[in-house]
Biotite code that builds the C-alpha atoms (Angstrom):
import biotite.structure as struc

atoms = struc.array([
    struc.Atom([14.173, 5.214, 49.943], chain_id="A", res_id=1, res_name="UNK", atom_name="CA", element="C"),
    struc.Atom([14.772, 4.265, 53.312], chain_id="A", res_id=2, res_name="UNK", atom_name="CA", element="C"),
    struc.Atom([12.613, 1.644, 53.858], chain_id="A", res_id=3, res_name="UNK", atom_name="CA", element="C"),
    struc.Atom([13.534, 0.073, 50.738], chain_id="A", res_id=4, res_name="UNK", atom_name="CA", element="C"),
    struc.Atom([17.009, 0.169, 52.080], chain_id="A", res_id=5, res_name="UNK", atom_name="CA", element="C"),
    struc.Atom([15.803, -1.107, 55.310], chain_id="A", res_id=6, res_name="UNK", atom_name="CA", element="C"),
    struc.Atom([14.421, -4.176, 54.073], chain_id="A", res_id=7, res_name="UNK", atom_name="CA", element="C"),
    struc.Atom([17.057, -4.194, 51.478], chain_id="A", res_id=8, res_name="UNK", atom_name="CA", element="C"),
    struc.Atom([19.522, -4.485, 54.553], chain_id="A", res_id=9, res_name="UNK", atom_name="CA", element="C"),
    struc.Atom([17.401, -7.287, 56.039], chain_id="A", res_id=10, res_name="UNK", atom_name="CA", element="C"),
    struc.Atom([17.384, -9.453, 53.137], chain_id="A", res_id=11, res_name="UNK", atom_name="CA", element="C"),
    struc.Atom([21.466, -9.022, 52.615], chain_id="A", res_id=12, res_name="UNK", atom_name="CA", element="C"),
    struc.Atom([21.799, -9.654, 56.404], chain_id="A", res_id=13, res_name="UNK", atom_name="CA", element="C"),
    struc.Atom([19.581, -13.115, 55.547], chain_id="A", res_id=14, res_name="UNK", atom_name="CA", element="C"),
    struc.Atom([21.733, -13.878, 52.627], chain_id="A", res_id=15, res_name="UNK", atom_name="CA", element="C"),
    struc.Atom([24.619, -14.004, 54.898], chain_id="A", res_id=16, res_name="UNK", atom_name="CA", element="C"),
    struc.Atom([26.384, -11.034, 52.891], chain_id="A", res_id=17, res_name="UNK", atom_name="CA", element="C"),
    struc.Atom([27.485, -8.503, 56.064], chain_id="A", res_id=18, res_name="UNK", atom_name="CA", element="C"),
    struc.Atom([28.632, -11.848, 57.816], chain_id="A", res_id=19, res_name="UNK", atom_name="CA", element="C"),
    struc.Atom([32.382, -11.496, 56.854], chain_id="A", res_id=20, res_name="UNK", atom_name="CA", element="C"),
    struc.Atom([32.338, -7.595, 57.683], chain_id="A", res_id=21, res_name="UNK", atom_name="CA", element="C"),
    struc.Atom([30.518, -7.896, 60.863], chain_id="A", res_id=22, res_name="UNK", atom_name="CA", element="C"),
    struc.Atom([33.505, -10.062, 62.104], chain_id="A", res_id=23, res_name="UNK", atom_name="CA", element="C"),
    struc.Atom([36.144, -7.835, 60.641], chain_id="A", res_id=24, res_name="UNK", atom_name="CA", element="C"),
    struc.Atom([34.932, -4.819, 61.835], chain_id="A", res_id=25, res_name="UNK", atom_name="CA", element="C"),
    struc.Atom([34.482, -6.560, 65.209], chain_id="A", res_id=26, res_name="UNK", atom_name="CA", element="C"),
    struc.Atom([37.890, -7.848, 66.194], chain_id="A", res_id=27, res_name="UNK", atom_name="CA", element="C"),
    struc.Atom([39.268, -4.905, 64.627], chain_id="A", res_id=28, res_name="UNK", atom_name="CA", element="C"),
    struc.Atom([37.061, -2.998, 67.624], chain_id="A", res_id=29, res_name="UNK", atom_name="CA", element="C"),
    struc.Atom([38.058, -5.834, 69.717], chain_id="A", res_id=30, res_name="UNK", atom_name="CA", element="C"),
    struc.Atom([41.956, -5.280, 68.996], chain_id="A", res_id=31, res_name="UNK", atom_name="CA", element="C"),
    struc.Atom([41.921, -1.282, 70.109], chain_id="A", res_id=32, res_name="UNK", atom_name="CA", element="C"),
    struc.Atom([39.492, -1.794, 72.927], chain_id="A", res_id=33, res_name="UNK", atom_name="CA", element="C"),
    struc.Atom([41.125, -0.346, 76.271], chain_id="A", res_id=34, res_name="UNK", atom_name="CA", element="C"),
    struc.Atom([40.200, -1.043, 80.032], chain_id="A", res_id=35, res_name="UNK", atom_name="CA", element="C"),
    struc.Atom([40.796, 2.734, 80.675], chain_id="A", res_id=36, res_name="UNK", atom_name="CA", element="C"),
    struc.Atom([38.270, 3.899, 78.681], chain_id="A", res_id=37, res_name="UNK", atom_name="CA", element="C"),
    struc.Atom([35.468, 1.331, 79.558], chain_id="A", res_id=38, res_name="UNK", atom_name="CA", element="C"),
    struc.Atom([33.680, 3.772, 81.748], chain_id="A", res_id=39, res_name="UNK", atom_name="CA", element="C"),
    struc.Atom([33.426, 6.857, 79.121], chain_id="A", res_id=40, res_name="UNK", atom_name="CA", element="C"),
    struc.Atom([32.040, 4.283, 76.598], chain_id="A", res_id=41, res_name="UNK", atom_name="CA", element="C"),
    struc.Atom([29.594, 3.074, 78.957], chain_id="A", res_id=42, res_name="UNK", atom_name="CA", element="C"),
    struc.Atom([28.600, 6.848, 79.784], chain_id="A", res_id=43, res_name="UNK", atom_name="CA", element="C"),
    struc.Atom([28.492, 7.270, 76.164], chain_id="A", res_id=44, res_name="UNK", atom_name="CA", element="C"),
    struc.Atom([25.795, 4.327, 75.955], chain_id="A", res_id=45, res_name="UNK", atom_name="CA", element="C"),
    struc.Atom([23.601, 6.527, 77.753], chain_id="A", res_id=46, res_name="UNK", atom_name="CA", element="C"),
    struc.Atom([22.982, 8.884, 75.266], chain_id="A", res_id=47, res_name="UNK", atom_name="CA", element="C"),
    struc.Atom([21.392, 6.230, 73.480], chain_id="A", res_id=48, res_name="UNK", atom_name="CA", element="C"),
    struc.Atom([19.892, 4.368, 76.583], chain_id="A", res_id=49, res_name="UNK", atom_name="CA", element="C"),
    struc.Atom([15.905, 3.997, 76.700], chain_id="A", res_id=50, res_name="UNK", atom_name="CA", element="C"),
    struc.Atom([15.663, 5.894, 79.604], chain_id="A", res_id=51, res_name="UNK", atom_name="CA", element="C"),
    struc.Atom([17.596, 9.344, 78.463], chain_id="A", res_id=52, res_name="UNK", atom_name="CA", element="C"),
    struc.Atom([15.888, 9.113, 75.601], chain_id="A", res_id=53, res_name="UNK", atom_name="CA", element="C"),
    struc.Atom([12.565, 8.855, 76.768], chain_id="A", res_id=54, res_name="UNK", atom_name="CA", element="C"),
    struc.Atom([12.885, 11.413, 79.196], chain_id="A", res_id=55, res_name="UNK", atom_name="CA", element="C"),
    struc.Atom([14.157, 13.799, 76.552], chain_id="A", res_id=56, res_name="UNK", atom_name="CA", element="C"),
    struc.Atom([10.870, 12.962, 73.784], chain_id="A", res_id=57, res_name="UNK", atom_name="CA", element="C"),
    struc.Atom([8.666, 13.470, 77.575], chain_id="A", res_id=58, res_name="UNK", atom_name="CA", element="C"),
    struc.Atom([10.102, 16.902, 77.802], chain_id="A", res_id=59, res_name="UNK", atom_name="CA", element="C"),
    struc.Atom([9.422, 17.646, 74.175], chain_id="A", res_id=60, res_name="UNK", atom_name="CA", element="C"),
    struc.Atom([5.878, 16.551, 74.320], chain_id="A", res_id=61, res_name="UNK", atom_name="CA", element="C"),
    struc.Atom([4.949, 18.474, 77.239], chain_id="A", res_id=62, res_name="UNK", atom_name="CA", element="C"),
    struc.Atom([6.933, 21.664, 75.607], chain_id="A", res_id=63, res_name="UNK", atom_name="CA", element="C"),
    struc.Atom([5.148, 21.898, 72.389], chain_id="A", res_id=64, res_name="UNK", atom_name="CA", element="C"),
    struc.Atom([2.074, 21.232, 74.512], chain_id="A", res_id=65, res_name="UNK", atom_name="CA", element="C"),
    struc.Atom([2.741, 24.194, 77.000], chain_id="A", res_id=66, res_name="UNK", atom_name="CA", element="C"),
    struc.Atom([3.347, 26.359, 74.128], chain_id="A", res_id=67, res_name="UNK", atom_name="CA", element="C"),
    struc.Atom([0.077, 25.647, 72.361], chain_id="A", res_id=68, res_name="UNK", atom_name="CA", element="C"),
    struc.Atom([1.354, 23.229, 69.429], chain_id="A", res_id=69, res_name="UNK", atom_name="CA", element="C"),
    struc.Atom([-1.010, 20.510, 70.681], chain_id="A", res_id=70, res_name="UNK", atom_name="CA", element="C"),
    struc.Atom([-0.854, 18.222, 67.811], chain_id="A", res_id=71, res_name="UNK", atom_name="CA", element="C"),
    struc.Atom([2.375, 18.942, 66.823], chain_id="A", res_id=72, res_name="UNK", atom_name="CA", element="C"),
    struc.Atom([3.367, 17.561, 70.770], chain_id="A", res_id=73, res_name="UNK", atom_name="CA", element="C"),
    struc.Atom([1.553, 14.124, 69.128], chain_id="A", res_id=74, res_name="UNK", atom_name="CA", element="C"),
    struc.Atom([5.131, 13.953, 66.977], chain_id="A", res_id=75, res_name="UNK", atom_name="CA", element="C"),
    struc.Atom([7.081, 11.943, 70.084], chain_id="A", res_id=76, res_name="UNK", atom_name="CA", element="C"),
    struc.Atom([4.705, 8.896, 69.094], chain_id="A", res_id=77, res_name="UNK", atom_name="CA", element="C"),
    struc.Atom([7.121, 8.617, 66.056], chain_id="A", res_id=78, res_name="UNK", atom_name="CA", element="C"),
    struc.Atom([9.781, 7.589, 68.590], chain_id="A", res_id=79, res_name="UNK", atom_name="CA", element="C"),
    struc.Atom([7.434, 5.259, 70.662], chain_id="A", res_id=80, res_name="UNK", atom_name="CA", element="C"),
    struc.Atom([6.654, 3.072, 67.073], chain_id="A", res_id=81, res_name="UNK", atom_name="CA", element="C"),
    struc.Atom([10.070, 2.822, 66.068], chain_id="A", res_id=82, res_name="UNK", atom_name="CA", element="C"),
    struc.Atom([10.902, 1.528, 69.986], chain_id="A", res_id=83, res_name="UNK", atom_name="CA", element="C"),
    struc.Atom([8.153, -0.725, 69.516], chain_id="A", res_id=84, res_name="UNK", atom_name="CA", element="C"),
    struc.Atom([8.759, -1.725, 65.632], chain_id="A", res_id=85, res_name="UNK", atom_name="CA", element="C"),
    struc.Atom([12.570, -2.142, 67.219], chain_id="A", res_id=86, res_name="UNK", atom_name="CA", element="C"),
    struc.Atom([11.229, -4.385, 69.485], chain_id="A", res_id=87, res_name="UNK", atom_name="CA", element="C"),
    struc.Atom([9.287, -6.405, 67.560], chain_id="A", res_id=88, res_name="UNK", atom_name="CA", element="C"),
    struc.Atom([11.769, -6.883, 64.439], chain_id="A", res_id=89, res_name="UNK", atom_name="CA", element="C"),
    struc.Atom([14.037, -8.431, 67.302], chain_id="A", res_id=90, res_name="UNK", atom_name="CA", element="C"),
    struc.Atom([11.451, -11.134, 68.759], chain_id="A", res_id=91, res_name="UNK", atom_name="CA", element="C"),
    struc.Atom([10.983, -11.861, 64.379], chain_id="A", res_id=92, res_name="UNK", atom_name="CA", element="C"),
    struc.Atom([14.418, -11.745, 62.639], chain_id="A", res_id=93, res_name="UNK", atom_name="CA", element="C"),
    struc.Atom([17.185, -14.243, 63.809], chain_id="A", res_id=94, res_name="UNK", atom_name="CA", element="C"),
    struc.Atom([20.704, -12.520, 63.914], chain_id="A", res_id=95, res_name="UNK", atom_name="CA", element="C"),
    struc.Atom([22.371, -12.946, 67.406], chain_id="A", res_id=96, res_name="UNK", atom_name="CA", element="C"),
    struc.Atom([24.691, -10.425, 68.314], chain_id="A", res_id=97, res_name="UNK", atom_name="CA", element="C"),
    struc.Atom([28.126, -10.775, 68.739], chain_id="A", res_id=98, res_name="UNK", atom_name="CA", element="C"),
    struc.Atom([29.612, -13.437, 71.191], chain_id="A", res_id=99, res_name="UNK", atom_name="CA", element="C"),
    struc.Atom([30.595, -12.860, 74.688], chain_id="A", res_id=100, res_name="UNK", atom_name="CA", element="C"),
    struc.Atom([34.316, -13.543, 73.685], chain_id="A", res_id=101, res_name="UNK", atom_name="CA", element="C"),
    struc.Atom([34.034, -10.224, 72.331], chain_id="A", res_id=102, res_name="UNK", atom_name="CA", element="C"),
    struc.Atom([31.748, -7.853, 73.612], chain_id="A", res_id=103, res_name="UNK", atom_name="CA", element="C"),
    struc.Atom([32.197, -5.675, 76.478], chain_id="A", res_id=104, res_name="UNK", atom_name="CA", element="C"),
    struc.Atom([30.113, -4.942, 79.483], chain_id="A", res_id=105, res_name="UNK", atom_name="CA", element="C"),
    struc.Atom([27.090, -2.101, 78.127], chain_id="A", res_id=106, res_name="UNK", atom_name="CA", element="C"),
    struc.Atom([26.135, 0.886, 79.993], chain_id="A", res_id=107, res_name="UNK", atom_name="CA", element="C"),
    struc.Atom([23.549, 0.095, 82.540], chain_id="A", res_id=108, res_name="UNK", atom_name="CA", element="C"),
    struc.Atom([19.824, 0.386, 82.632], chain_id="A", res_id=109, res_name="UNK", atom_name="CA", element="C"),
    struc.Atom([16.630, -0.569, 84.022], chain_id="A", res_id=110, res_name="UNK", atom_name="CA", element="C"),
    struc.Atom([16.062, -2.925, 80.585], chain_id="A", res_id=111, res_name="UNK", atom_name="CA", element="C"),
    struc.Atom([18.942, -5.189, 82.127], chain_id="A", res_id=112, res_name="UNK", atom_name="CA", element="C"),
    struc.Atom([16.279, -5.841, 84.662], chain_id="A", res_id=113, res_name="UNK", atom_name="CA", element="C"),
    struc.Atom([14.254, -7.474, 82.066], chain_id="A", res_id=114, res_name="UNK", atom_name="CA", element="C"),
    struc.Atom([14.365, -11.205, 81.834], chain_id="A", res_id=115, res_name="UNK", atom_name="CA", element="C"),
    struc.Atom([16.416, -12.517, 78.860], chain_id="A", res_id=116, res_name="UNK", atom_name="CA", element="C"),
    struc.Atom([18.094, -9.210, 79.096], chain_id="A", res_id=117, res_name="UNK", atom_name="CA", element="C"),
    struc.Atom([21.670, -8.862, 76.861], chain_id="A", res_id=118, res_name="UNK", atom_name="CA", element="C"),
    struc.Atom([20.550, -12.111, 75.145], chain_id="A", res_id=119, res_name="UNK", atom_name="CA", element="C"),
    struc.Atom([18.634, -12.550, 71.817], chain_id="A", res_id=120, res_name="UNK", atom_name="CA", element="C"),
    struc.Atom([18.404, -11.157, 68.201], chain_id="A", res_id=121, res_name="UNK", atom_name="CA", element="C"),
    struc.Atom([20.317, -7.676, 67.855], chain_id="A", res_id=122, res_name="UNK", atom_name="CA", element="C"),
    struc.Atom([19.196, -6.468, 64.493], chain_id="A", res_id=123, res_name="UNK", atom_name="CA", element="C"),
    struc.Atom([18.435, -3.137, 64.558], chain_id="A", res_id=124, res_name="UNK", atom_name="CA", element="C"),
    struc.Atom([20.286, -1.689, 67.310], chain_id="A", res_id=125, res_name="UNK", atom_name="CA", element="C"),
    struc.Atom([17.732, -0.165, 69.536], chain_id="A", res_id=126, res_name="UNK", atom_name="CA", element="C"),
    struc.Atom([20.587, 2.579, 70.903], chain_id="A", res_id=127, res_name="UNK", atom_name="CA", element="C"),
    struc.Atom([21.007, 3.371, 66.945], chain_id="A", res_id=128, res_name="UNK", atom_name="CA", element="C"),
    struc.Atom([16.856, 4.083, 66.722], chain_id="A", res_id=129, res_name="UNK", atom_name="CA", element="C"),
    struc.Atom([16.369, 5.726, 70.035], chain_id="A", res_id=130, res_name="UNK", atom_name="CA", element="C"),
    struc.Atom([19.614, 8.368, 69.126], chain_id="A", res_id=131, res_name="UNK", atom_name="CA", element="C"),
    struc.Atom([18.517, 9.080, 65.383], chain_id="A", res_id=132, res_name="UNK", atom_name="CA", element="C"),
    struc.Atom([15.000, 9.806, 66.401], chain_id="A", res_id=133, res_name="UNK", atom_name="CA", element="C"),
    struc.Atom([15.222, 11.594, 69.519], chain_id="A", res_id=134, res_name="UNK", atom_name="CA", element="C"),
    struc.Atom([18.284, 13.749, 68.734], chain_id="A", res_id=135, res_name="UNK", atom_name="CA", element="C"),
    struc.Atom([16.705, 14.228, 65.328], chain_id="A", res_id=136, res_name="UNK", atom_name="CA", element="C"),
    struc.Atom([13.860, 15.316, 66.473], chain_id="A", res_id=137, res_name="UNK", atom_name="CA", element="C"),
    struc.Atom([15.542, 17.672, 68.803], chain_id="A", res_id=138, res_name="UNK", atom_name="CA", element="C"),
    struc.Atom([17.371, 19.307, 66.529], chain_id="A", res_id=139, res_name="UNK", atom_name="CA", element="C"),
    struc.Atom([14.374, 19.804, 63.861], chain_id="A", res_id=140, res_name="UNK", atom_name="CA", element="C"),
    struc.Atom([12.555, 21.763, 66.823], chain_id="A", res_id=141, res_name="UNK", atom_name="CA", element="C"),
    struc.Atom([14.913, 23.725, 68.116], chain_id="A", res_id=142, res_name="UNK", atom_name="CA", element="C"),
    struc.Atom([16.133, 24.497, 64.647], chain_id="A", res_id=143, res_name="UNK", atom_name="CA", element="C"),
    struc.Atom([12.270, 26.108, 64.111], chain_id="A", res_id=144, res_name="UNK", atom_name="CA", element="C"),
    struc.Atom([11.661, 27.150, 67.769], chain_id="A", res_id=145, res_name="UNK", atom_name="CA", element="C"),
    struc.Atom([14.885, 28.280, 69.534], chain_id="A", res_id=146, res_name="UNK", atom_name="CA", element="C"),
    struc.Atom([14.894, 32.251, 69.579], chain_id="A", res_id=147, res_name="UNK", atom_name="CA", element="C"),
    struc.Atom([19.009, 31.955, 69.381], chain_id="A", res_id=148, res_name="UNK", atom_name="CA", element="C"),
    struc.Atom([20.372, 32.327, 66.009], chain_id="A", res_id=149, res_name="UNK", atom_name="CA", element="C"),
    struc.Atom([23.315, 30.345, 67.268], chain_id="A", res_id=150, res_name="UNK", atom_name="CA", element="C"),
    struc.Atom([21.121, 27.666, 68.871], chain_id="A", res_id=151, res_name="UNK", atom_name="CA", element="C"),
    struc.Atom([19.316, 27.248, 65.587], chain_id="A", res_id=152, res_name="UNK", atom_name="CA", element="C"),
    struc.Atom([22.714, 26.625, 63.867], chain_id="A", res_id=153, res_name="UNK", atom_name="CA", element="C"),
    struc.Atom([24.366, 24.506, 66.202], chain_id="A", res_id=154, res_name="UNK", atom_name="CA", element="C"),
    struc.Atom([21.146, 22.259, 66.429], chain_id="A", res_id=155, res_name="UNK", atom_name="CA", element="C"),
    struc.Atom([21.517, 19.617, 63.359], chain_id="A", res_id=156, res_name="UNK", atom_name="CA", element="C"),
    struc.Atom([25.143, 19.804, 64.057], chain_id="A", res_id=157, res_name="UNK", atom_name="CA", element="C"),
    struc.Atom([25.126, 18.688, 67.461], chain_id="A", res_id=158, res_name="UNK", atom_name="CA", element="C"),
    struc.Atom([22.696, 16.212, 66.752], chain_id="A", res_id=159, res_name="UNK", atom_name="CA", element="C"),
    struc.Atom([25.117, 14.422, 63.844], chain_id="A", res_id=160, res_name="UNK", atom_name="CA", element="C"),
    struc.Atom([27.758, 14.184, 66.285], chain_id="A", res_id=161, res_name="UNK", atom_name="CA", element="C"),
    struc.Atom([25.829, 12.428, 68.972], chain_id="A", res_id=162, res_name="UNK", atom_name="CA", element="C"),
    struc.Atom([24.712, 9.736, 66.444], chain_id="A", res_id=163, res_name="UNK", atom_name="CA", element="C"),
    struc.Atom([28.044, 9.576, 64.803], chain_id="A", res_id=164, res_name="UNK", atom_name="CA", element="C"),
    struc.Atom([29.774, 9.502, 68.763], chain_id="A", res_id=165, res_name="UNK", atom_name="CA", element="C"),
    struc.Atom([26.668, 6.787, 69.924], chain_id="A", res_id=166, res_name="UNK", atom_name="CA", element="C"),
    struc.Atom([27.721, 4.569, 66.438], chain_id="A", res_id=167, res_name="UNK", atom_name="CA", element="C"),
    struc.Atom([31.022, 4.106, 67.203], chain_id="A", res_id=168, res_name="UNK", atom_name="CA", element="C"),
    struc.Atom([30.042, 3.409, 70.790], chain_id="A", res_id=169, res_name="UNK", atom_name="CA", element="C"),
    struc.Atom([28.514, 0.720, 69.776], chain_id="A", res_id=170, res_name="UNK", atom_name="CA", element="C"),
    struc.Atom([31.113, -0.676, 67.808], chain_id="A", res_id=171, res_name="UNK", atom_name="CA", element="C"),
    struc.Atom([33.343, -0.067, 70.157], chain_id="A", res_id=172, res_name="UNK", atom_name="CA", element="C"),
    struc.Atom([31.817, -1.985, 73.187], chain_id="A", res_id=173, res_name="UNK", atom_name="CA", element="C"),
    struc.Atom([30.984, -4.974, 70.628], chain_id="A", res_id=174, res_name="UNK", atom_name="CA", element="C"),
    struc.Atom([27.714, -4.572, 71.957], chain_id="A", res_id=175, res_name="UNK", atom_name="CA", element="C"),
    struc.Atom([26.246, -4.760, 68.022], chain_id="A", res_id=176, res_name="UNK", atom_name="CA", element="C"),
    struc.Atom([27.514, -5.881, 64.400], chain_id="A", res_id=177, res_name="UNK", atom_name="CA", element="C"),
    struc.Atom([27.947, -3.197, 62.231], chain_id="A", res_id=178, res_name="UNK", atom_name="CA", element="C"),
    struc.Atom([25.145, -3.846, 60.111], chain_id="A", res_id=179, res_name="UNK", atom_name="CA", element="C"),
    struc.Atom([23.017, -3.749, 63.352], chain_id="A", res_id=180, res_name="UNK", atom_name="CA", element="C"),
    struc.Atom([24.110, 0.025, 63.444], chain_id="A", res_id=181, res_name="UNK", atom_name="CA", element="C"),
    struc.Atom([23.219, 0.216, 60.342], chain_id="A", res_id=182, res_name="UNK", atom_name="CA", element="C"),
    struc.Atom([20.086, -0.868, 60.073], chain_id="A", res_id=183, res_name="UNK", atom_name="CA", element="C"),
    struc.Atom([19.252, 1.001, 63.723], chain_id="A", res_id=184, res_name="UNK", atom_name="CA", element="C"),
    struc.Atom([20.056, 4.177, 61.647], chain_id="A", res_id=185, res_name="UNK", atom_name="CA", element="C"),
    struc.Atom([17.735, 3.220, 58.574], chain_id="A", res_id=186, res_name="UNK", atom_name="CA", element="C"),
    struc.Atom([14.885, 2.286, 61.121], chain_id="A", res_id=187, res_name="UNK", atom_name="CA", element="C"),
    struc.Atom([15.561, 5.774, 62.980], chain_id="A", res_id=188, res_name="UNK", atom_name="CA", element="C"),
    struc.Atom([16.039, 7.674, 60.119], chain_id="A", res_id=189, res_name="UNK", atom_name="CA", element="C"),
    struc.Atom([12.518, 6.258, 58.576], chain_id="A", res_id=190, res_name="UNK", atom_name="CA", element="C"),
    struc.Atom([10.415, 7.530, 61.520], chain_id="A", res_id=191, res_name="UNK", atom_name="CA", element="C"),
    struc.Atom([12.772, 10.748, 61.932], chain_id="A", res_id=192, res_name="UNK", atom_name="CA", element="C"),
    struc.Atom([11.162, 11.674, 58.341], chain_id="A", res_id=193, res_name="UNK", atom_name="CA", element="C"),
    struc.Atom([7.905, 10.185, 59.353], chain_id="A", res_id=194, res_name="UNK", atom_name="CA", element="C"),
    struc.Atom([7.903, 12.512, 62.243], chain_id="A", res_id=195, res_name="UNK", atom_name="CA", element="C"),
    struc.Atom([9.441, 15.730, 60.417], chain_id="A", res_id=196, res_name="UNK", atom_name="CA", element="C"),
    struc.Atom([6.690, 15.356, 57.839], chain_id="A", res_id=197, res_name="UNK", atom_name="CA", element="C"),
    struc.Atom([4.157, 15.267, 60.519], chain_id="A", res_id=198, res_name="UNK", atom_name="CA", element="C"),
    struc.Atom([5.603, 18.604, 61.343], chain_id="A", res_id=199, res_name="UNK", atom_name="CA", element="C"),
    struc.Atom([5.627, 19.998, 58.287], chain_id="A", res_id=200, res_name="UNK", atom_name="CA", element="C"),
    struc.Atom([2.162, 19.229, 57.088], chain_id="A", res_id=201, res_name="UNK", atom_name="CA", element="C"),
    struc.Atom([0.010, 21.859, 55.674], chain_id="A", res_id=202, res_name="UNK", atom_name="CA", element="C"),
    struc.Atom([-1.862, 23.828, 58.081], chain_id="A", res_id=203, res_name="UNK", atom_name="CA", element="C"),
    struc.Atom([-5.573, 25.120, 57.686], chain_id="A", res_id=204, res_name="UNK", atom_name="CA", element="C"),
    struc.Atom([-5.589, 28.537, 57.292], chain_id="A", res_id=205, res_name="UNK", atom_name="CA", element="C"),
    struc.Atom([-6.899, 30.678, 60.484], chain_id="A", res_id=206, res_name="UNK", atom_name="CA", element="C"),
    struc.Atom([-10.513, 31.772, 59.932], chain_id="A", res_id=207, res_name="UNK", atom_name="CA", element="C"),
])
């Protein structure tokens, strides 16, 4: 169901049919925007940023490794194809983000480095991929693993208000149109299932 929304969502974006709320929901962003709280949205960013996120699926690969789940540790390449699908569906499908008149500086990171940087298609939002699947993922584990009762409970929880916080983040900076948020959330939540599933598949039974 995802996908089909996913490319459902690409084909309305194509027909031009999110244009009119991508602009309302952007100056309406643009109209409570305040200086003062510039640098808590940009810290918010970095939940989402490539480089937290990264460093969060490196620690759960080398946890589930340490602790014997070998190919279960193989699940954080769910989050490296969606970066890279993310990446690709940008460099293929033409919908430039919103204009400079707009938007508001991003938080930093080392992709700003990267020529042609801040420029370019923005459909998905990579921030909305990297959040669903890492924090996703997160909470899945430590909802199985964590020996805390209140851990395990607080786990999905946590992880819903991240993405939900991260969303509006992006909204808020005018970074991405709302259907870019969207469709970052469709795109995350497709290999957050793909990767759950891995998780859950059957076992062979011990000999």
């Amino acid at each position: 169901m995802l996908s089909v929304a996913f490319v459902a969502m690409t084909i309305s974006i194509t027909a031009g049919m999110f244009t009119t709320l991508d602009h309302q929901v952007a100056e309406a962003m643009h109209s409570i925007w305040q200086e003062s709280l510039h640098g808590l949205f940009q810290l918010i960013a970095e939940l989402g940023g490539l480089e937290l996120t990264s460093i969060l699926m490196l620690a759960l690969f080398i946890y589930l490794w340490r602790r014997g789940f070998g190919a279960d540790a193989l699940v954080v390449g769910a989050f490296a194809g969606a970066v890279v699908l993310e990446v690709l569906y940008k460099s293929l499908f033409f919908h430039p983000g919103p204009p400079l008149s707009l938007s508001h500086p991003d938080g930093p990171s080392l992709t700003d480095l990267l020529p042609g940087s801040g420029k370019g298609n923005s459909f998905p939002s990579g921030h909305m991929v990297r959040t669903v699947v890492a924090y996703g993922l997160l909470a899945f584990v430590i909802r199985r693993l964590a020996p805390s009762r209140t851990v395990r409970w607080l786990a999905i929880p946590v992880a819903i208000v991240i993405i939900i916080i991260v969303a509006f983040d992006r909204l808020y900076l005018d970074v991405h149109w709302e259907s870019d948020v969207i469709g970052g959330l469709l795109l995350g939540g497709i290999a957050l299932v793909a990767a759950t599933v891995w998780l859950d598949r059957p076992r062979k039974a011990e000999n």
